[in-house]
C-alpha positions as CSV (number, residue, x, y, z in Angstrom):
1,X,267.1,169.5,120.6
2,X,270.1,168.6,117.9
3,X,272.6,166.3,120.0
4,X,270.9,166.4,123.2
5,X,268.3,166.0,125.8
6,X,266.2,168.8,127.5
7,X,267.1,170.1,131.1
8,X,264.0,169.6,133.6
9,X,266.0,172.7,135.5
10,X,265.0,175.0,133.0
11,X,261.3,172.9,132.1
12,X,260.7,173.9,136.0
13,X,261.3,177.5,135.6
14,X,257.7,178.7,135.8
15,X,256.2,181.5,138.3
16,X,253.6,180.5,140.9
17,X,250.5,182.3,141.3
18,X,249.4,183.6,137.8
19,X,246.2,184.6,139.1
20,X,244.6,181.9,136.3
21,X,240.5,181.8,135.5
22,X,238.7,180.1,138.9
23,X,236.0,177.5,138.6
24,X,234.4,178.5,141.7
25,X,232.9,181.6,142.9
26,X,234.6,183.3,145.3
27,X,231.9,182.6,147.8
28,X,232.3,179.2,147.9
29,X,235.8,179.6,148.9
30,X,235.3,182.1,151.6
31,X,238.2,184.3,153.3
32,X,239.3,182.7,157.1
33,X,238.8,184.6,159.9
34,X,241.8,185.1,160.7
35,X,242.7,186.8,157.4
36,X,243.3,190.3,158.2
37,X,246.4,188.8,160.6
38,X,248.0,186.0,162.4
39,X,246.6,185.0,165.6
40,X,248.6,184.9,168.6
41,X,249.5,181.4,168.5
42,X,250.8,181.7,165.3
43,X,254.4,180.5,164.9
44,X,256.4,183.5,163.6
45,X,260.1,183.4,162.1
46,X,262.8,185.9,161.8
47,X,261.8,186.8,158.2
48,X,258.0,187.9,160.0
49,X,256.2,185.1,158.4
50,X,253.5,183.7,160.0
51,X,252.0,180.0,159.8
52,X,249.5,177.9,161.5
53,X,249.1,174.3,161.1
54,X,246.0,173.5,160.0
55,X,246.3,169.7,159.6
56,X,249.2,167.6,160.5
57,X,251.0,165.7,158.0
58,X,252.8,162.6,158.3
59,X,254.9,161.9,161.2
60,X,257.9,160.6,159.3
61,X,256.9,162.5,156.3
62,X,259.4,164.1,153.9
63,X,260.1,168.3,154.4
64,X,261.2,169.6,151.3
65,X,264.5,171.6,150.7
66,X,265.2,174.8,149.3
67,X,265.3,173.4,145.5
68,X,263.1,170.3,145.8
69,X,259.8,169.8,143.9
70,X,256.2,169.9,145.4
71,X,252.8,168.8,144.9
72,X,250.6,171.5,146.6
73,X,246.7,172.4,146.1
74,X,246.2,176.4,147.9
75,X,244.1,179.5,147.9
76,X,245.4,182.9,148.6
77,X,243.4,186.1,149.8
78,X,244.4,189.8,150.5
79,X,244.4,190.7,154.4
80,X,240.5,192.4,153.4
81,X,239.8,188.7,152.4
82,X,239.6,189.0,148.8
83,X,240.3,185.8,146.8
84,X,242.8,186.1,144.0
85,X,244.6,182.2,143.2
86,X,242.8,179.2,143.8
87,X,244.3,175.7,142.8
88,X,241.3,174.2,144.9
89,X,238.9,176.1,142.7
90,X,240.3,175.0,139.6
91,X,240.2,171.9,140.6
92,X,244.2,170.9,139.7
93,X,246.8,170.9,142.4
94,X,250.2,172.5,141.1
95,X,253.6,171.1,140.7
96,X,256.5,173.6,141.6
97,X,259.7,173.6,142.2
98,X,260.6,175.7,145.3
99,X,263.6,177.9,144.2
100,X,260.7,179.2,141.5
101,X,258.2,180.9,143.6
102,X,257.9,184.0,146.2
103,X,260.2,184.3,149.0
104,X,257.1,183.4,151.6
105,X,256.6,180.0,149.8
106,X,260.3,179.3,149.8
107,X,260.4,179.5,153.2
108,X,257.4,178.7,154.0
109,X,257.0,175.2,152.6
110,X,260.3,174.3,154.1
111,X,258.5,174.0,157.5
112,X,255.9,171.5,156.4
113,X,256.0,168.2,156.1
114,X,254.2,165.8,153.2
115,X,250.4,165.6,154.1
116,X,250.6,168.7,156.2
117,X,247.9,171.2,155.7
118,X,248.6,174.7,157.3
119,X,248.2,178.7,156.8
120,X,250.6,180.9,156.0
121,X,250.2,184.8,156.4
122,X,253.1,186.2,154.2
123,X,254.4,189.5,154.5
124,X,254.7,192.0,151.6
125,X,258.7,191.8,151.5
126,X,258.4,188.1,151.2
127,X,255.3,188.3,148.2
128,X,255.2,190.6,145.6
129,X,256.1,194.4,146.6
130,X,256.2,196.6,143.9
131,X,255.5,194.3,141.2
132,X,252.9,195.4,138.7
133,X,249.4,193.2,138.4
134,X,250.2,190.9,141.3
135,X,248.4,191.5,144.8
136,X,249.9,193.9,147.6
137,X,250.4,193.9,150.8
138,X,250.0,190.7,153.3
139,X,249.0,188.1,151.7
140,X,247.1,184.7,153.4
141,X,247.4,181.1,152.1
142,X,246.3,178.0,153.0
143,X,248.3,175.3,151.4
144,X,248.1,171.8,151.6
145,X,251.5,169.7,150.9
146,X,250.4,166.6,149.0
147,X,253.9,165.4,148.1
148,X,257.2,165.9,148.0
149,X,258.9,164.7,144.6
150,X,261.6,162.5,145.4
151,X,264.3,161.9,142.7
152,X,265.1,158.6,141.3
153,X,268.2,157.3,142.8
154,X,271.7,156.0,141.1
155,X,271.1,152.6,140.3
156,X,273.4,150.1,142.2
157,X,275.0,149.6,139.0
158,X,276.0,153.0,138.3
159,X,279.8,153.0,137.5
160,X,279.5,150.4,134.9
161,X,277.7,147.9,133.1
162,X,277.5,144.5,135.0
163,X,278.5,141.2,133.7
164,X,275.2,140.2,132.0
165,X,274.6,143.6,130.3
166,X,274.0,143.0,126.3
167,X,276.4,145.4,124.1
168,X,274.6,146.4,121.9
169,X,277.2,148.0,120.0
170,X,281.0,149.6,121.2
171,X,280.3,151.7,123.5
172,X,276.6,150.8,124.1
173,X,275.3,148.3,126.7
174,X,272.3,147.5,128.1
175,X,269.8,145.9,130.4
176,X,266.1,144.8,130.0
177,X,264.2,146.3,133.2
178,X,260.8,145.4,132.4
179,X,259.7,143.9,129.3
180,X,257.4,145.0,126.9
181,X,254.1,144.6,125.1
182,X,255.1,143.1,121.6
183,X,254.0,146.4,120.5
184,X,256.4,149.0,118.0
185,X,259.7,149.2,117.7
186,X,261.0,153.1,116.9
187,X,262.4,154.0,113.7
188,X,265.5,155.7,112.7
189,X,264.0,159.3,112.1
190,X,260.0,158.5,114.6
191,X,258.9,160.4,117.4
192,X,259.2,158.7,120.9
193,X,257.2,159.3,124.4
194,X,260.2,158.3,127.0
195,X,259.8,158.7,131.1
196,X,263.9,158.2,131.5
197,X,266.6,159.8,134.0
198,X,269.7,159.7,133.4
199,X,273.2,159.5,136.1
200,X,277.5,160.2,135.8
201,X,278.7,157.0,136.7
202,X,279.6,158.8,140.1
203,X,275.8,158.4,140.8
204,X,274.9,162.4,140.0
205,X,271.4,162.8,138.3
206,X,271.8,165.1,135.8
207,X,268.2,165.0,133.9
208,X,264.8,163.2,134.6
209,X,261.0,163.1,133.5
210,X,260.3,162.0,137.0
211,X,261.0,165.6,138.8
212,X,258.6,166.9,135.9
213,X,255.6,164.5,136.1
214,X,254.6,164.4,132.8
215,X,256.9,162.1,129.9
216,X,258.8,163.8,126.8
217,X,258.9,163.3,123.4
218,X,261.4,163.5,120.9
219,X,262.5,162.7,117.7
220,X,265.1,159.8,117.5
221,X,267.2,161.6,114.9
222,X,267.5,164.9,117.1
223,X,269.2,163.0,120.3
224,X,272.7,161.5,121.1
225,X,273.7,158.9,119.1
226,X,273.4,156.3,122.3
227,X,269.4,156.9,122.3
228,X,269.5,156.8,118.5
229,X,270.9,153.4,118.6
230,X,269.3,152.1,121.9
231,X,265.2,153.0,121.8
232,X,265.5,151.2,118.4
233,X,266.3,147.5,120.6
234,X,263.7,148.6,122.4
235,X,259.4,147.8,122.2
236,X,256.9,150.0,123.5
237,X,255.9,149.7,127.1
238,X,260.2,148.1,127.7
239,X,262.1,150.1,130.2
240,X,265.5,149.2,129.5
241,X,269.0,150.8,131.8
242,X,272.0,152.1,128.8
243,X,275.4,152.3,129.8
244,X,276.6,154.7,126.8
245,X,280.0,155.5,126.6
246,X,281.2,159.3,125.8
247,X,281.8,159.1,122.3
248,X,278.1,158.3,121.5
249,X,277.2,160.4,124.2
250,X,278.2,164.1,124.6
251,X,282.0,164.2,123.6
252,X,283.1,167.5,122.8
253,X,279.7,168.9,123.5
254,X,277.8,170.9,125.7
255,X,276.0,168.1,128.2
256,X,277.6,165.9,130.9
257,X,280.7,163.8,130.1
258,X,281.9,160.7,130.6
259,X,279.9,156.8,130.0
260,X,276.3,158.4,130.9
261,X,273.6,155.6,132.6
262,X,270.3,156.3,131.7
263,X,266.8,154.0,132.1
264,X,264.4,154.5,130.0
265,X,260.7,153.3,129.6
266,X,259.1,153.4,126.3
267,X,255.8,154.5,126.6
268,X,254.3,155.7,122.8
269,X,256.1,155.2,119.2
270,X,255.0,157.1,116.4
């Protein structure tokens, strides 16, 4: 993307529950028996859904928020115990970001904590009514929180380069974080593969691989001029912090303003 970095808001956008090829046969994940509705003892909110916990998470364990990221493996039947979404079955837990997904696992999720394995009997209102090719009525999950994705926070350092920061040129500093492995150093129009976050100097994280789990890649001529001129110090495997001021940064463009603070780990060169 010409003169700037990609947005992990709009990377996140995806829908949940795609109803995806399964691995297993339906038999081998079989229905609960409690499908067709909540027990008794289910815990109920004022929305009407419905959860029981199946296993406990951890005491002190992160709850998410209403926008946070989540690890989660689940399974999801109709009330008549028909299996129609299985993470477990394919055999890949899912990454999702909360404000994403139906109503139920909005809410829902909110009430777990990380670890925490526990069933969840959604009603219609809260799922999919009335939209075409996705299951009706009640719906039953059993979803198992296996993390909640912390983001990286501000480094100490945040409003300004310290003391023993190398400038690299004006309006560039950095500092080495981790060295590197002697390998590559980019070139002026290469391909990169970068984990990196980047913060105002008032500490706000405005962009990070680390909410995505997976790295990006982009070429070094298609970024702000600060990466241009700051991977290229830089060897594969270095993480490195830049301080880069405005005018190398997004000045007069769409993006955040101001000296941005990103680090950086180099993981590939091509």
């Amino acid at each position: 993307m010409q003169g700037s970095l990609q947005s992990f808001v709009s990377a996140l956008a995806v829908s949940a529950f795609l109803v995806l090829p399964l691995r297993a046969e339906p038999g081998d994940l079989p229905a609960p028996p409690d499908v067709a509705a909540p027990p008794a003892a289910a815990e109920v909110t004022a929305t009407g859904l419905a959860s029981v916990v199946l296993e406990p998470g951890e005491p002190d364990g992160p709850m998410p928020g209403p926008t946070d990221i989540v690890v989660v493996d689940y399974t999801g039947w109709t009330t008549d115990g028909k299996l129609f979404d299985s993470s477990v079955a394919r055999g890949k837990p899912v990454r999702l970001r909360l404000d994403t997904v139906i109503q139920g696992w909005t809410e829902g999720l909110q009430l777990m904590r990380q670890g925490e394995k526990r069933r969840l009997w959604i009603p219609e209102e809260l799922a999919y009514a009335g939209l075409e090719g996705r299951p009706q009525g009640m719906l039953v999950f059993d979803v198992d929180l296996l993390e909640v994705v912390q983001p990286p926070p501000a480094p100490e350092n945040v409003a300004g380069p310290p003391a023993d920061a190398e400038q690299i040129r004006e309006g560039l500093w950095s500092v080495v974080l981790e060295p590197g492995d002697g390998g590559e150093h980019p070139t002026p129009h290469g391909t990169v593969l970068v984990h990196y976050s980047g913060w105002t100097t008032d500490g706000e994280l405005f962009d990070t691989t680390a909410l995505r789990g997976e790295p990006a890649s982009f070429q070094l001529d298609k970024v702000i001029k600060g990466w241009r001129y700051g991977l290229r110090e830089m060897e594969q495997g270095e993480k490195r912090r830049f301080w880069v001021d405005e005018k190398l940064a997004y000045k007069g463009q769409e993006g955040p303003q101001g000296m941005l603070v990103f680090d950086i780990e180099l993981l590939a060169v091509n």
